[in-house]
C-alpha positions in Angstrom: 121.8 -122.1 -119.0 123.0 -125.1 -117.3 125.9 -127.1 -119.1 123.9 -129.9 -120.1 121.6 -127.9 -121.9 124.5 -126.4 -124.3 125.7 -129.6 -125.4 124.9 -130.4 -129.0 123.0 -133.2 -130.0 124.1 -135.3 -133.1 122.0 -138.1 -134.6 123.6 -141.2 -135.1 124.4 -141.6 -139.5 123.7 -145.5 -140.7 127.6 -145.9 -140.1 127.4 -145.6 -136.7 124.5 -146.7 -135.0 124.5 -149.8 -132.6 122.4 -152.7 -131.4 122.2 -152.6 -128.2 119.9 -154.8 -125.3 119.6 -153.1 -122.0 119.6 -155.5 -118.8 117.5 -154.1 -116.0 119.2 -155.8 -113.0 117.2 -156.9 -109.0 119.4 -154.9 -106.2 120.6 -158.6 -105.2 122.2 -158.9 -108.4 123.8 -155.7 -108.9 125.0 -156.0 -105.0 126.8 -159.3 -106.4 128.4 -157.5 -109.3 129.8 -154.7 -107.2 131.2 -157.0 -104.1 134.9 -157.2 -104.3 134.8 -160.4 -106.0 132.1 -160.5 -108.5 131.0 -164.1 -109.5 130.7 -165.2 -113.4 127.4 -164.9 -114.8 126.8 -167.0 -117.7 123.2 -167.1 -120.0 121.7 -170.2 -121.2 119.1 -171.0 -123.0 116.2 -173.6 -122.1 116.0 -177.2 -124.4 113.2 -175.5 -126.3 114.7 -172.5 -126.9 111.5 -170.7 -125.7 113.2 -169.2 -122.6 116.4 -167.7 -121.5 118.4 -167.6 -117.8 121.0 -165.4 -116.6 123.0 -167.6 -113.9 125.1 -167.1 -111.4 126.9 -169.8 -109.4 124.5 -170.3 -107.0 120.8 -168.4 -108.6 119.3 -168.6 -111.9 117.4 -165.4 -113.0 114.6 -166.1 -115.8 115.4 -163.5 -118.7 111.8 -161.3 -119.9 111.3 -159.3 -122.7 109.7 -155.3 -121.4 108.3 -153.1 -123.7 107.9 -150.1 -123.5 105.9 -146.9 -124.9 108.9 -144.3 -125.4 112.0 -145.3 -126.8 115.5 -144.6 -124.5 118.0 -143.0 -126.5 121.6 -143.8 -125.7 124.0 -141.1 -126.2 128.1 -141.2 -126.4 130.4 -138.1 -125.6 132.4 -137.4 -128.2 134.7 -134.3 -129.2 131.9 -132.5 -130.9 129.2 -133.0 -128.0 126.8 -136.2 -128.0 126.1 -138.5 -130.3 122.6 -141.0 -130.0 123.8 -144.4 -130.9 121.1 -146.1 -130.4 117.0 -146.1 -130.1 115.8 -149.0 -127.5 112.2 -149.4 -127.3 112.7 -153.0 -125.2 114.6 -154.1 -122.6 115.5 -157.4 -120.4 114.4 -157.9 -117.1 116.0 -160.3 -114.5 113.8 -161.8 -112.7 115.0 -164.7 -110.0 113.2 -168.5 -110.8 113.6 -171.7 -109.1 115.4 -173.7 -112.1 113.4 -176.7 -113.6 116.8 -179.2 -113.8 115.9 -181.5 -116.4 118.0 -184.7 -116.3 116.3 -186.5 -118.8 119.6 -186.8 -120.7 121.4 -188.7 -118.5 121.1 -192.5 -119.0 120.0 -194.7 -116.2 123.0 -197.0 -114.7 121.2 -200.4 -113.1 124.6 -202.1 -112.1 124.4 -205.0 -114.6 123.1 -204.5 -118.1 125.4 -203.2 -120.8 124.6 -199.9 -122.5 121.9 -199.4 -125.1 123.4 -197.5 -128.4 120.6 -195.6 -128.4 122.4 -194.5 -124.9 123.3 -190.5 -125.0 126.8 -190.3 -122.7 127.2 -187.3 -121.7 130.2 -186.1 -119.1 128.9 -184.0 -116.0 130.7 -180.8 -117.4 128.6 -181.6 -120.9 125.6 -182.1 -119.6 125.9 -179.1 -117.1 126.6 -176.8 -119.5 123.6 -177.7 -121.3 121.2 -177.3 -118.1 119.7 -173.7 -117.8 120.3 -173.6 -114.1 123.1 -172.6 -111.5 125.9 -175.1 -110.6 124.8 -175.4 -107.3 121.4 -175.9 -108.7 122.5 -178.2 -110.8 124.4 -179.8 -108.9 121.7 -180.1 -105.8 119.4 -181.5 -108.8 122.0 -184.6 -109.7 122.4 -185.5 -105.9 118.6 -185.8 -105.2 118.7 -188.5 -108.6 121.3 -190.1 -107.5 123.6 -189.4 -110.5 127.2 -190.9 -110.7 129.9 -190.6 -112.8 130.6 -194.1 -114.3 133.5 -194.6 -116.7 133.9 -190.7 -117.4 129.6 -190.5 -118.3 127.4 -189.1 -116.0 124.3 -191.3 -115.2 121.3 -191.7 -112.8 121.4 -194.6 -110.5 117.7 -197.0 -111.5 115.7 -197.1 -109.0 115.8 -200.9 -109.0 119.8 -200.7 -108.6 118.8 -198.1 -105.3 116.9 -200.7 -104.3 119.4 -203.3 -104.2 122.5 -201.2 -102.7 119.9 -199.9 -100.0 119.2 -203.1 -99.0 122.7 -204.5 -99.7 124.8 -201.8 -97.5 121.6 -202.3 -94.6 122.5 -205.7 -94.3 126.4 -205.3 -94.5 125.7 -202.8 -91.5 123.9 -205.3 -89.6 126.1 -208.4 -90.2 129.5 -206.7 -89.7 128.0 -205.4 -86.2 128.4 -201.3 -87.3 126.1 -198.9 -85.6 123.6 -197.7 -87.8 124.5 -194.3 -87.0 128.0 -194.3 -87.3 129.1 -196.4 -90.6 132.7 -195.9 -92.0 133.2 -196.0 -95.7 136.3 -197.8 -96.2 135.0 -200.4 -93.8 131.9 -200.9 -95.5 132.9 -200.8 -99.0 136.0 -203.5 -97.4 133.4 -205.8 -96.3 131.1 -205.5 -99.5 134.3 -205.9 -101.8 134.9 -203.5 -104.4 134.6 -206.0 -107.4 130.5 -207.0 -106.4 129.2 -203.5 -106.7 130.6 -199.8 -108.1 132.3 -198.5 -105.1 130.9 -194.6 -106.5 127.4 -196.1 -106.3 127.4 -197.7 -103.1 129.0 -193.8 -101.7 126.3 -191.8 -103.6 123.4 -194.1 -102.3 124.8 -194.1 -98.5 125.3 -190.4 -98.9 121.8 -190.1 -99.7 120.3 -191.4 -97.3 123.0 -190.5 -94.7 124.2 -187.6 -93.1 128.3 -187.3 -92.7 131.1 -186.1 -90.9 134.8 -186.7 -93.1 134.3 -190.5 -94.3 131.2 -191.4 -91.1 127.7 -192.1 -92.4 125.0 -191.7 -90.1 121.5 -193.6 -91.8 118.9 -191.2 -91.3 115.7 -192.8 -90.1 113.5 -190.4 -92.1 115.0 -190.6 -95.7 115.2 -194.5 -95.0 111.7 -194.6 -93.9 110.6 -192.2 -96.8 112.2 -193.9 -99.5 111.7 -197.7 -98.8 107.4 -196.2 -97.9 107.4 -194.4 -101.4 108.8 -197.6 -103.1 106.0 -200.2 -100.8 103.6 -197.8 -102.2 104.4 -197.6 -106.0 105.2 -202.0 -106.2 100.9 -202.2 -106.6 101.3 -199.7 -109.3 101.1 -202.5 -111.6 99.1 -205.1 -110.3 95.8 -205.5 -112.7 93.8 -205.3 -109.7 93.7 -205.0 -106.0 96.4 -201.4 -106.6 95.3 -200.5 -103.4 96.4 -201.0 -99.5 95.0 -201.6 -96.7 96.4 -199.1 -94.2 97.3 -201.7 -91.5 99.0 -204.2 -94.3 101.3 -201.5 -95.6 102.2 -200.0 -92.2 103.2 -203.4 -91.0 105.1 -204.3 -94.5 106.6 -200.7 -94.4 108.0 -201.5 -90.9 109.0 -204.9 -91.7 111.0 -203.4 -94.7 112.9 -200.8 -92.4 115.3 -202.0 -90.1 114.1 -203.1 -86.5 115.5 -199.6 -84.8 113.7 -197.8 -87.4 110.1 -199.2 -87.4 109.0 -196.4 -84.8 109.7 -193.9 -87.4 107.3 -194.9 -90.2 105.0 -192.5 -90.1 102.9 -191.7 -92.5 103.5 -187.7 -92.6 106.5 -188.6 -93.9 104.5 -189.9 -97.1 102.5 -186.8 -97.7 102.0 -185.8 -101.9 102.7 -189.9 -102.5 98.9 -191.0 -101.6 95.4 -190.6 -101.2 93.2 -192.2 -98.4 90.2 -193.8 -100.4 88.8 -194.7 -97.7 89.3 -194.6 -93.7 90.9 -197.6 -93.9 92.6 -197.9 -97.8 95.4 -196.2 -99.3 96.6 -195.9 -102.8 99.9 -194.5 -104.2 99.2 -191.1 -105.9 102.7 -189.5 -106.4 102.8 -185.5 -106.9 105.5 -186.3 -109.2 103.7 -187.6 -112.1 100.7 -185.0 -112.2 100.9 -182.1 -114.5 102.9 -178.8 -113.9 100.4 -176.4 -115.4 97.7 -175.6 -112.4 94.4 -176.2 -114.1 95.2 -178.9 -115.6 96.5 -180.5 -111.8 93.6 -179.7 -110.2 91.8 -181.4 -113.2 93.4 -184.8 -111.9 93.3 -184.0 -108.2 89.2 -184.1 -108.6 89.3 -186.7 -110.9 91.2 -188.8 -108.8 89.1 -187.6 -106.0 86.2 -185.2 -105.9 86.1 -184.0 -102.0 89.9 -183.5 -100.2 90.5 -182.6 -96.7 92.4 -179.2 -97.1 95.4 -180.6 -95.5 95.2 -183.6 -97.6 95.2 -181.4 -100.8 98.2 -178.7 -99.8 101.4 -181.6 -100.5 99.9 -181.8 -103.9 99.8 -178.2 -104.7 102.6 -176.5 -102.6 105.1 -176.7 -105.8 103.0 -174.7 -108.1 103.2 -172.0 -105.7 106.3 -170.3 -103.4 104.3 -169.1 -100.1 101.4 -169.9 -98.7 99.5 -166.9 -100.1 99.8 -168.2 -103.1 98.8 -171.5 -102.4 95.5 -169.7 -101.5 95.3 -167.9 -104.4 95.6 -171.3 -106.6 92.7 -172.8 -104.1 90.5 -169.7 -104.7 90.9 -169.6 -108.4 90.9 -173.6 -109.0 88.7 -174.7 -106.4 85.8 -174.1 -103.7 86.7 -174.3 -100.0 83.6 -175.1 -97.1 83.8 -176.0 -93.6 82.3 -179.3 -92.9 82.3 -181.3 -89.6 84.8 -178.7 -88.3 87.2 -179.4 -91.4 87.9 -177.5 -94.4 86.7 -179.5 -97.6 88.1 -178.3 -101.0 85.8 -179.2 -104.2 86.1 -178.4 -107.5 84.8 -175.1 -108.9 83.0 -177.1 -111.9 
């Protein structure tokens, strides 16, 4: 008889049995916890409380519940033999997510008005902690809102203050005779003068819409372009009638809002998920942004909004719900109806 199989068994007494949660871990994971240096992991828990993460510094891991038919017994050596400790008939999977950063606590910073008390202020370290996501999630999350730190609170710049330092450090560019391409900080914030706008805000936004070597800003065309588009777009949002554009009227405001060397580069790819042709000739701001996350219910206001869409007019406005573009075939094939027409592919509603 092999060893194993003289070993005696001995069933756990009420004293002595555990509670235990098993972790089933992906190969990438475990590879992390066996390198040399094995980073922290730390679990959080979602704002609801309806879902649990497992986080590294870099991934976040979306923790599952896995039952199973036969319980695993877990057994300790002891002097006498083996003793079962515990009875598991569930276990948690890892399984690796894109994390949903939700900044919704940090208060908006528009340069001049004074807080609200209704105002939550929250340090980054606070409101990171609270975030179910990886720092370097997290912190990608807070530089694509623009958040500062602002008298020790973390807070996301207002669109309406990003406006104003946009168009402030543009024309400080301009006037002090700096290459668009190549703008020193110290310089700029010099000429702007520290005590007319928050010296951390005017950094963050050129950062933004920059790229940098050590304390040189180059203004990229396409983020400018994007970003002053998106906004030209959404300022009809509002208006009681006439929300829509003519395509020749915006691309001619759109380039007279950029500066002259970047007209060229207001193209309208660059606005893709942001709006919807009408007609031929009209446009009107649609932003991916605001539609629902759950898939039927987008495709509900994608056919409501319009009932026939040009394939490659549709994909911007599902490509989030889905990681790879077999996916985004699935959601087409479940959601909606695809036909060639006039040599294009039309995508219609199902209903």
């Amino acid at each position: 008889m092999s060893q194993l199989s003289q070993t005696p068994l001995f069933a756990a007494g009420p004293s002595t049995a555990q509670s235990l949660r098993l972790l089933e871990l992906p190969p990438a994971l475990l590879q992390l916890l066996d390198s040399p240096s094995p980073p922290k992991l730390t679990i959080k828990s979602s704002k609801d409380g309806l879902s649990t993460v497992l986080t590294t510094p870099s991934r976040s891991f979306l923790l599952k519940s896995v039952s199973q038919s036969n319980s695993l017994l877990i057994f300790r050596p002891d002097n006498q033999g083996l003793t079962n400790v515990a009875s598991i008939g569930s276990y948690l999977e890892a399984v690796p997510s894109e994390a949903k950063v939700d900044l919704s606590l940090v208060s908006e910073y528009d340069g001049e008005s004074d807080p609200s008390p209704a105002d939550m202020f929250l340090t980054k370290e606070e409101v990171q902690r609270r975030t179910p996501a990886s720092d370097a999630e997290f912190e990608k999350a807070c530089q694509e809102a623009l958040c500062v730190t602002i008298d020790g609170a973390l807070r996301r710049l207002a669109p309406s203050y990003i406006d104003r330092l946009l168009e402030l450090i543009i024309t400080t560019i301009v006037a002090e005779g700096m290459a668009l391409d190549s703008v020193a900080l110290p310089i700029l914030l010099a000429s702007i003068g520290e005590d007319e706008e928050n010296p951390d805000a005017i950094e963050t936004v050129l950062a933004h819409f920059s790229s940098s070597t050590d304390n040189t800003f180059a203004l990229s065309p396409s983020r400018v372009c994007t970003y002053l588009g998106t906004r030209l777009l959404a300022s009809r949002a509002n208006f009681p009638t006439d929300k829509k554009w003519s395509l020749t009227s915006f691309i001619s405001a759109w380039r007279s809002a950029v500066p002259h060397e970047f007209a060229t580069e207001c193209k309208m790819e660059f606005l893709k998920g942001e709006y919807i042709s009408v007609t031929n000739t009209m446009i009107e701001w649609f932003p991916v942004g605001r539609l629902p996350t759950e898939p039927a219910a987008r495709f509900m206001e994608l056919f409501l909004a319009k009932p026939k869409w040009e394939l490659g007019e549709i994909q911007p406005y599902i490509q989030d719900l889905a990681a790879t573009s077999t996916k985004v075939d699935a959601l087409l094939l479940q959601h909606a109806r695809k036909r060639k027409e006039g040599g294009k592919t039309i995508v219609t509603s199902r209903r």
